[in-house]
N, C-alpha and C positions, 0 to 999 in steps of 0.2 A: 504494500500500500504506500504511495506517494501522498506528500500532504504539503500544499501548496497556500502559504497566508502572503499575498503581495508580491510575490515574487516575479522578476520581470517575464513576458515569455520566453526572451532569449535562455533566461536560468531555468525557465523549465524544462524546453525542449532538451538541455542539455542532460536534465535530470532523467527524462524519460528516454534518451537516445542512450545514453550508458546502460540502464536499467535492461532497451529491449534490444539494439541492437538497431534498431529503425533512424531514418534519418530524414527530417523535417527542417522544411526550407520557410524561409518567410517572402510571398513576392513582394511584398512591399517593409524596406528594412525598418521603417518607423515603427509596423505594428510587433516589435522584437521590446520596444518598450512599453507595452501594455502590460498591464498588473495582473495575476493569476490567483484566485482561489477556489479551493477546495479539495478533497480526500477522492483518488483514485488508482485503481489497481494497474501496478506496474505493466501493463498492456496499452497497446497503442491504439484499439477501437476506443478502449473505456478514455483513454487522452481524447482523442480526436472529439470523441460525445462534450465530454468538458468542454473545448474550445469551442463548440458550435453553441451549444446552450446558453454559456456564459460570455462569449466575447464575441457571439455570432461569427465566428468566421466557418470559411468552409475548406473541406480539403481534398484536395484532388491528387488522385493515387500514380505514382509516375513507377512500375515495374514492383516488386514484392515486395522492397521494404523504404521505398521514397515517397514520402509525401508533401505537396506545395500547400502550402494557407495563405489561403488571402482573405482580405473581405469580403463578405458575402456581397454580391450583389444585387 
């Protein structure tokens, strides 16, 4: 379990790329400074649900373990 109180998203993706082995890009570098909270399992879907709920973004899957976020549009 990850547990995320403000942490930027640059510092989470980091936390969750060590964790799973996945590697998450941001298309736009500003949104790397967005704030993150909440509790979820070191897994990259239960990540990805987080970021979309909580920070609306969406993420688009580039090959088995690459994913892009950006804003939702």
């Amino acid at each position: 379990m990850l547990a995320f109180d403000g942490e930027t998203l640059n510092e989470a993706i980091a936390q969750v790329s060590q964790q799973t082995g996945w590697r998450f890009e941001l298309a736009d570098p500003a949104l790397g400074e967005m704030r993150v909270g909440g509790y979820v399992h070191a897994d990259p879907e239960a990540f990805i649900e987080l970021l979309s709920s909580s920070l609306d973004l969406e993420a688009r899957r580039e090959g088995d373990r690459r994913v892009i976020l950006s804003r939702r549009s």
